[in-house]
C-alpha positions as a Markdown table, in Angstrom:
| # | Residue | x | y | z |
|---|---|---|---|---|
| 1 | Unk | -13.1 | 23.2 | 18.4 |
| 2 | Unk | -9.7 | 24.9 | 18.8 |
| 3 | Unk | -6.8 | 24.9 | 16.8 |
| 4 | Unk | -4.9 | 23.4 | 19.6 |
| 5 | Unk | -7.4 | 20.3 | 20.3 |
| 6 | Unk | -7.6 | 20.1 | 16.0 |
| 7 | Unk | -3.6 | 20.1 | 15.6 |
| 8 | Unk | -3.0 | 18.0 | 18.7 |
| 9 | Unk | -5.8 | 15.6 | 16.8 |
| 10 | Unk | -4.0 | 15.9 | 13.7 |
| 11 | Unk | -0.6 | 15.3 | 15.2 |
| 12 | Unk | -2.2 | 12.1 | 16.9 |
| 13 | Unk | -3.4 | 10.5 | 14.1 |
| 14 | Unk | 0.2 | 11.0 | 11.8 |
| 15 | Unk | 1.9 | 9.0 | 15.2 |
| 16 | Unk | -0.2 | 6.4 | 14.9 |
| 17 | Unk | -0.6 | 6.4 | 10.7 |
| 18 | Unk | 3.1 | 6.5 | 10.6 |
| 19 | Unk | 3.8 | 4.2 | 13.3 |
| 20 | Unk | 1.0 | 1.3 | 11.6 |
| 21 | Unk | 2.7 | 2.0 | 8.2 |
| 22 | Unk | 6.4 | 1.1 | 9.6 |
| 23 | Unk | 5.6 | -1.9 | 11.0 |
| 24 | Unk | 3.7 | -2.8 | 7.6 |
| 25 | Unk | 6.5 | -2.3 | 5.6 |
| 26 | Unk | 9.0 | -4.2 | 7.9 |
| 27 | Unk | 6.6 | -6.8 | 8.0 |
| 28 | Unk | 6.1 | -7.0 | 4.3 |
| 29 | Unk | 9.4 | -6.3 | 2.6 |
| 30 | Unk | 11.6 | -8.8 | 2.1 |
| 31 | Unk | 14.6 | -6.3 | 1.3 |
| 32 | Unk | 16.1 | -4.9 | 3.8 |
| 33 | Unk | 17.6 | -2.0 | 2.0 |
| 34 | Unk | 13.9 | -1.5 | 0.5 |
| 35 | Unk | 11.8 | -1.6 | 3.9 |
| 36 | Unk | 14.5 | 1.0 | 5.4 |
| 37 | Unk | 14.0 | 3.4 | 2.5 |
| 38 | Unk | 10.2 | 3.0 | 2.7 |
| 39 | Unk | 10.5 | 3.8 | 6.5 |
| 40 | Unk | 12.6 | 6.5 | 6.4 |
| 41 | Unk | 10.2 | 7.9 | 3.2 |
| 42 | Unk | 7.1 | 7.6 | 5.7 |
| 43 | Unk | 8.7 | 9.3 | 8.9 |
| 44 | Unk | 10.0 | 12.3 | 7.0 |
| 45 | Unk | 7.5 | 12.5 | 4.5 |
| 46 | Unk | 4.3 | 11.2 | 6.3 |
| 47 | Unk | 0.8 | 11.4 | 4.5 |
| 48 | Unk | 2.8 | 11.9 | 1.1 |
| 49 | Unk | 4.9 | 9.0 | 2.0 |
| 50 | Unk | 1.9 | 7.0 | 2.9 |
| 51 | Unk | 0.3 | 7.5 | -0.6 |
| 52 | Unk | 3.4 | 6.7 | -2.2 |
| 53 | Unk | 3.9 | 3.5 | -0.6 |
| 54 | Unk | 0.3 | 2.4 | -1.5 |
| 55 | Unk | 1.1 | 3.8 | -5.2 |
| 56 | Unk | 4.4 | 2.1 | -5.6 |
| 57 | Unk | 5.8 | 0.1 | -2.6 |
| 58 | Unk | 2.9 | -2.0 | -2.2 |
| 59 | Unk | 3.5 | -5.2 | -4.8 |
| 60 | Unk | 2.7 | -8.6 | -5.0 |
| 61 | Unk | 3.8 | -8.8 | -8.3 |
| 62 | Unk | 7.0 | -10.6 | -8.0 |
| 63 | Unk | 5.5 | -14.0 | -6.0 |
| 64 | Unk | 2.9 | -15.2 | -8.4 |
| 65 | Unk | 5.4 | -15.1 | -11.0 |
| 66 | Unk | 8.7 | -16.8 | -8.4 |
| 67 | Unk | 5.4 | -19.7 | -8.4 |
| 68 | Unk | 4.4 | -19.7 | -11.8 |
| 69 | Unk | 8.5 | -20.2 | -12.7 |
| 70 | Unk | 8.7 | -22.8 | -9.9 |
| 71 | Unk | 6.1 | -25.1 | -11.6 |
| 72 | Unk | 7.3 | -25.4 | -14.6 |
């Protein structure tokens, strides 16, 4: 392989990563200000923005509990 087929591979596959991951986060935060930030985090910052979004962005903490408060 060449290093122009290997960094046009690699430049393929961050398109598409960071693409998939945008869409995830506008689909899954609620907050607007919060899905921006994570977007702009993964465009400018893409495989280490990635691994902080799974790390830190990525919670489900907050509606098991809305529930849990709701029935009682």
């Amino acid at each position: 392989m060449s290093w122009e087929v290997l960094t046009g591979a690699f430049a393929l596959l961050d398109s598409v990563l960071v693409a998939l991951f945008v869409v995830w986060i506008l689909s899954l935060k609620r907050d607007p200000t919060s899905a921006i930030a994570w977007s702009v985090t993964v465009v400018f910052l893409p495989f280490i923005g990635i691994f902080l979004f799974l790390i830190f962005g990525y919670q489900n903490i907050h509606r098991p509990l809305r529930r849990k408060i709701k029935h009682k």
